[in-house]
C-alpha positions in Angstrom: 9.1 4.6 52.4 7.3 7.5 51.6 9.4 10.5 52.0 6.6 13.1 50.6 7.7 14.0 47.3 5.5 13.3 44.1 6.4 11.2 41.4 6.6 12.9 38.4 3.9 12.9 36.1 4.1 11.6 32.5 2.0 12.9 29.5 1.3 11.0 26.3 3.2 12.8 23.4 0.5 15.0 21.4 -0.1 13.9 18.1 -0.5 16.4 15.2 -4.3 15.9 13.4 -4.2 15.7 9.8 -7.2 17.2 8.2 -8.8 14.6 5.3 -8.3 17.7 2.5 -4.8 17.0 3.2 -4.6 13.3 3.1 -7.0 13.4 0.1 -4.1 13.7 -2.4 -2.0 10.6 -1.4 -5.1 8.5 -0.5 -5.8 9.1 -4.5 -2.1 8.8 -5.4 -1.9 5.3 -3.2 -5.0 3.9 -4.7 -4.1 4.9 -8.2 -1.0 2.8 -7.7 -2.2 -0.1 -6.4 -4.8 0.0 -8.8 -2.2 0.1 -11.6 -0.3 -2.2 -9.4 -3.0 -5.2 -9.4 -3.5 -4.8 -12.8 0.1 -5.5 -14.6 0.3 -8.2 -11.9 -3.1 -9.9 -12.2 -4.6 -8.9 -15.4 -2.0 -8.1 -18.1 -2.3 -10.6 -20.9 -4.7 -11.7 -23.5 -7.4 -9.3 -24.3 -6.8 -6.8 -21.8 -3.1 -6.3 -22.7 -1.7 -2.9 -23.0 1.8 -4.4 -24.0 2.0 -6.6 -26.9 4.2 -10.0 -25.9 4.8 -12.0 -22.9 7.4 -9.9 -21.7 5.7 -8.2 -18.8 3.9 -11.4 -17.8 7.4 -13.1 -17.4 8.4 -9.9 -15.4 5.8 -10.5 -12.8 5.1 -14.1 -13.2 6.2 -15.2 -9.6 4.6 -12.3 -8.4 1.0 -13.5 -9.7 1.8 -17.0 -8.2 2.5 -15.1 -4.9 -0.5 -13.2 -4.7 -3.0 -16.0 -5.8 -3.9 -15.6 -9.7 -3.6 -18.2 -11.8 -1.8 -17.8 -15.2 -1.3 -21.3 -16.8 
């Protein structure tokens, strides 16, 4: 039953473009974290360690187990 009026049209929602000079900072703040992230979690004991103790390896001792590194 076409009665000769138009259905309305719909237009996708414009989304605003983010230029890569301003992304650049929290790209670099991101990958600085997870960087420092990975490390306390996966390398921070023995040689490498920054704090003396097993203190921090107890903190994120499940979190090793979670993500795969072995630690005894």
């Amino acid at each position: 039953m076409s009665d000769g009026t138009a259905s309305p049209e719909f237009e996708a929602p414009s989304v605003p473009l983010i230029s890569l000079n301003d992304l650049l900072p929290y790209a670099l703040f991101i990958t600085i974290m997870a960087c420092l992230l990975l490390y306390f979690v996966g390398a921070e004991e023995g040689a490498t360690s920054v704090f003396p103790g097993m203190t921090l390896h107890e903190w994120v001792h499940d979190a090793r187990h979670l993500i795969g590194f072995p630690c005894h």
